[in-house]
N, CA, C and O of each residue as an XYZ file, in Angstrom:
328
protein
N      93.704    288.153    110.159
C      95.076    288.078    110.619
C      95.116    287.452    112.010
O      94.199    287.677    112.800
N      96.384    286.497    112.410
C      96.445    286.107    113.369
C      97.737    287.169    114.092
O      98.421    288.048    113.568
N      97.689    286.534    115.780
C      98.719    287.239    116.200
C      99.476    285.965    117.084
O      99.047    285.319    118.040
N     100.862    285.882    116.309
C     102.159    284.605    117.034
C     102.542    285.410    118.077
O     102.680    286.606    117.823
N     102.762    284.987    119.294
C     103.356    285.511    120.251
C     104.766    284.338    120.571
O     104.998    283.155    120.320
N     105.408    285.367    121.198
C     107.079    284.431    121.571
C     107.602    285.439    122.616
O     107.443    286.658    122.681
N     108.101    284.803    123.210
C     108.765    285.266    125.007
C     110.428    285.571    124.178
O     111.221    284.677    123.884
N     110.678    287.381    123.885
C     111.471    288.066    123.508
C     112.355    288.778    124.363
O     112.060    288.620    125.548
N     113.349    289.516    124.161
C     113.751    290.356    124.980
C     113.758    292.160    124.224
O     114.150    292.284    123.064
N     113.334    293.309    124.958
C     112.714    294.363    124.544
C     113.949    294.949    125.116
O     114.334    294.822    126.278
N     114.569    295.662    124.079
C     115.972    296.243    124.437
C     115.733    298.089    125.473
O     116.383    298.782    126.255
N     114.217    298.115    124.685
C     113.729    299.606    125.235
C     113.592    299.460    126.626
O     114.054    300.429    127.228
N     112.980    298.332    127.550
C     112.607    298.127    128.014
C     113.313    297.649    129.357
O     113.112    297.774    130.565
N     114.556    296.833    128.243
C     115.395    295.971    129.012
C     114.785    295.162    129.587
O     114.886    295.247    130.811
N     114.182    294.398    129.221
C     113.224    293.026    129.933
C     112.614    291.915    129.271
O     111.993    292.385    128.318
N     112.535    291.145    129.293
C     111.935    289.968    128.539
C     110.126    290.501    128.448
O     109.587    291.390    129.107
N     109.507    289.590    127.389
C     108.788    290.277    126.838
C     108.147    289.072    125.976
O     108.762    288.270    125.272
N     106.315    289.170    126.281
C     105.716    288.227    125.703
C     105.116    288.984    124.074
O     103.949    289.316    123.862
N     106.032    289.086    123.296
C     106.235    289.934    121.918
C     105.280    289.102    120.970
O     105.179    287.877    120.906
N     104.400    290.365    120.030
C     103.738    289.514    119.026
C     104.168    289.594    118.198
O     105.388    289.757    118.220
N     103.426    289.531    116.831
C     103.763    289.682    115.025
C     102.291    289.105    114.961
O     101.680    288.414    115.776
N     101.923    289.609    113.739
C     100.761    288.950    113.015
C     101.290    288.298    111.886
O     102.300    288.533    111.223
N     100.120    287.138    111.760
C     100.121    286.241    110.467
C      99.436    286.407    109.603
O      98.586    287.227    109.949
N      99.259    286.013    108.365
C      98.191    285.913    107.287
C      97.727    284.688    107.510
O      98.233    283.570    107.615
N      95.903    285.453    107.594
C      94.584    284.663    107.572
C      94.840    284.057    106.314
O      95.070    284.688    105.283
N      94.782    282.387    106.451
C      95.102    281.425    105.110
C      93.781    280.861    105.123
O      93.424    280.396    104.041
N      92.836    280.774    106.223
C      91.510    280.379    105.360
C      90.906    281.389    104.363
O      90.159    281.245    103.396
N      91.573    282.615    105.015
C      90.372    283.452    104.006
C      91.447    283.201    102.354
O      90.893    283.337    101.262
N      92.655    282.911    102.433
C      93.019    283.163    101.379
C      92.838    281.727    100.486
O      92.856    281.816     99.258
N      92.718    280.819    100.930
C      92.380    279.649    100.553
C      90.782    279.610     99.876
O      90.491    279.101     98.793
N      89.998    280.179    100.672
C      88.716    280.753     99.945
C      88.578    281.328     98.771
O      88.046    280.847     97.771
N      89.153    282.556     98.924
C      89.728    283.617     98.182
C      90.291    282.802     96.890
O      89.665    283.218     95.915
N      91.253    281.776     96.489
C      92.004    280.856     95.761
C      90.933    280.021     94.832
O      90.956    279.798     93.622
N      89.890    279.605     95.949
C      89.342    278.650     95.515
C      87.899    279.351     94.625
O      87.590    278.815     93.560
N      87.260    280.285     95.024
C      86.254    281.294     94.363
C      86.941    281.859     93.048
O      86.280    281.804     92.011
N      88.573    282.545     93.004
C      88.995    283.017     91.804
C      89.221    281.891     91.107
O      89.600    282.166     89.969
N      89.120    280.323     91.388
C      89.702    279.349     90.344
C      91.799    279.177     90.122
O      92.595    278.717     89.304
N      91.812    279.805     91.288
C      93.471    279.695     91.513
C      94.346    280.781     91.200
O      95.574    280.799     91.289
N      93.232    282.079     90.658
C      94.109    282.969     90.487
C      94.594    284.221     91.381
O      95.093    285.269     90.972
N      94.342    283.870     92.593
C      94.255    283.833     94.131
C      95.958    283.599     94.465
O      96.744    284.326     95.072
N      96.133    282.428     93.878
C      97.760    281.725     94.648
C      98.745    282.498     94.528
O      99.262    282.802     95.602
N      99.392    283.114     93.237
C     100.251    283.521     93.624
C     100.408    285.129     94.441
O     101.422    285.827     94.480
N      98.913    285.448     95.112
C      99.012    286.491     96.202
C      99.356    286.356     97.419
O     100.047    287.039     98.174
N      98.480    284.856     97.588
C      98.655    284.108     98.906
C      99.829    283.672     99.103
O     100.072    283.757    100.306
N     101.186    282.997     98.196
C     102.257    282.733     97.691
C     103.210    284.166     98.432
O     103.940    284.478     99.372
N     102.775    284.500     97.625
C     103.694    286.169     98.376
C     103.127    286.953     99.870
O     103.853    287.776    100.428
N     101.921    286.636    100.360
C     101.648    286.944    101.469
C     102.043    286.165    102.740
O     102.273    286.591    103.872
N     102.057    285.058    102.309
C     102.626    283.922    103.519
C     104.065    284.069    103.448
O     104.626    284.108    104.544
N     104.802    284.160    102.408
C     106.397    284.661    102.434
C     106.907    285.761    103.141
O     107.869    285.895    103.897
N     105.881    286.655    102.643
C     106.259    287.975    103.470
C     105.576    288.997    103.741
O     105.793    290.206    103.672
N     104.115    287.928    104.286
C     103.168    288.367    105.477
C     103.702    288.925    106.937
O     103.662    290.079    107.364
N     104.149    287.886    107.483
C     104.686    287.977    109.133
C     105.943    289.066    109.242
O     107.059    289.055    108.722
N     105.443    289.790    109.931
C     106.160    290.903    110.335
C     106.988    290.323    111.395
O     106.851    289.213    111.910
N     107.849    291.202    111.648
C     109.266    290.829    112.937
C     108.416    291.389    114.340
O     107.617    292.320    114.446
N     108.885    290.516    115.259
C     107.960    290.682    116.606
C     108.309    292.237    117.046
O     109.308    292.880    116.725
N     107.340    292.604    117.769
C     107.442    294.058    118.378
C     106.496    293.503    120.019
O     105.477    292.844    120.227
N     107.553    294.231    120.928
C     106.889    294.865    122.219
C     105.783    295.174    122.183
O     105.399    295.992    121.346
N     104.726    294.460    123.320
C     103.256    295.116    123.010
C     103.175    296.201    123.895
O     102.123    296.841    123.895
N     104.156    296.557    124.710
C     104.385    297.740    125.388
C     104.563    299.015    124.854
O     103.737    299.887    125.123
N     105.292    299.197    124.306
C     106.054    300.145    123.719
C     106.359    299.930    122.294
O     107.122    300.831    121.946
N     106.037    298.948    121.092
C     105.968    298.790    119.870
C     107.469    298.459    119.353
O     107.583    298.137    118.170
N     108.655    298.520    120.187
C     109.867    298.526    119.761
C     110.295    296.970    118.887
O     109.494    296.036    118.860
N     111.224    296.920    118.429
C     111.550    295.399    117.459
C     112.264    294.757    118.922
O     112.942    295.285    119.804
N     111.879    293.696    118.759
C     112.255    292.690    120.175
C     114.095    291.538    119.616
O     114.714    291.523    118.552
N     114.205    291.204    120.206
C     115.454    290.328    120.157
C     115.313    289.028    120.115
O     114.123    289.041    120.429
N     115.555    287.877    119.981
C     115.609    286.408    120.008
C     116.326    286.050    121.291
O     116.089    284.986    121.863
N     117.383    287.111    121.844
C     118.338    287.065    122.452
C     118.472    288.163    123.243
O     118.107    289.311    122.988
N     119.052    287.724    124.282
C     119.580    288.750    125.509
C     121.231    289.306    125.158
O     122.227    288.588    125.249
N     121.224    290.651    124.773
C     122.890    290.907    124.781
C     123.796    290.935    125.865
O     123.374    291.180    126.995
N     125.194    290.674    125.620
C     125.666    290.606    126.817
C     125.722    291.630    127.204
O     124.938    291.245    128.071
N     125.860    292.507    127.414
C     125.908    294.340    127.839
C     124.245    293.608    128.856
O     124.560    293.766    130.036
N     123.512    293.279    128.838
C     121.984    293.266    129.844
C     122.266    292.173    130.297
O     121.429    292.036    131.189
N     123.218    290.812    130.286
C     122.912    289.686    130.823
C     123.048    290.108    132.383
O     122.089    290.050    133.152
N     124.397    290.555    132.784
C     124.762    291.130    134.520
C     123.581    292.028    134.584
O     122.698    291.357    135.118
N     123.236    292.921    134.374
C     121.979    293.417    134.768
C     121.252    293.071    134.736
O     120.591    293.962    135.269
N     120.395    292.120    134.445
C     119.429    291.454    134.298
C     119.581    290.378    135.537
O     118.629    290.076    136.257
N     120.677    289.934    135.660
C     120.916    288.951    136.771
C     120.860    289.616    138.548
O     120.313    289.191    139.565
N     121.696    290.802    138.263
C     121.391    291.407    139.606
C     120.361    292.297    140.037
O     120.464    293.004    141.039
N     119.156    292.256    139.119
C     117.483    292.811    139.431
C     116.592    291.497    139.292
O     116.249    290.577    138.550
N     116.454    292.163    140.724
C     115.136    291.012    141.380
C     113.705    290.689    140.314
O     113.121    291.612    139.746
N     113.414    289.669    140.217
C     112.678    289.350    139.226
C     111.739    289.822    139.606
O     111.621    289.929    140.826
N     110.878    290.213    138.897
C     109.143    290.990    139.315
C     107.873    290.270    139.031
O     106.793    290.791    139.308
């Protein structure tokens, strides 16, 4: 498994947030494909669809945002960046 990282916002946290998710390992499943003679694909088929989990805080594990809500944008603006 791999791990995608993306610069999120963590609502627990209230702070932006370098958030992961893991991917599905496609060499091993490509291996895996190619040793069963193809009867491998349609696992790999359904694992790459809905392998990747939704990003989480590596802080605190919480589900992260794409987006800043407005309710945190003024707060966020009037705390000094760290």
């Amino acid at each position: 498994m791999g791990i995608q990282k993306k610069r999120m916002f963590c609502e627990e946290e209230v702070r932006m947030v370098l958030a992961e998710r893991q991917t599905p390992n496609h060499i091993l499943h490509l291996l895996l494909s190619v040793v069963t003679a193809g009867f491998w694909l349609p696992v790999w088929f359904l694992v790459a669809l809905l392998g990747s989990g939704s990003y989480k805080c590596p802080s605190c594990g919480a589900r992260v945002l794409g987006y800043v809500p407005k309710k945190y944008k003024q707060q966020m603006a009037k705390a000094p960046s760290s």
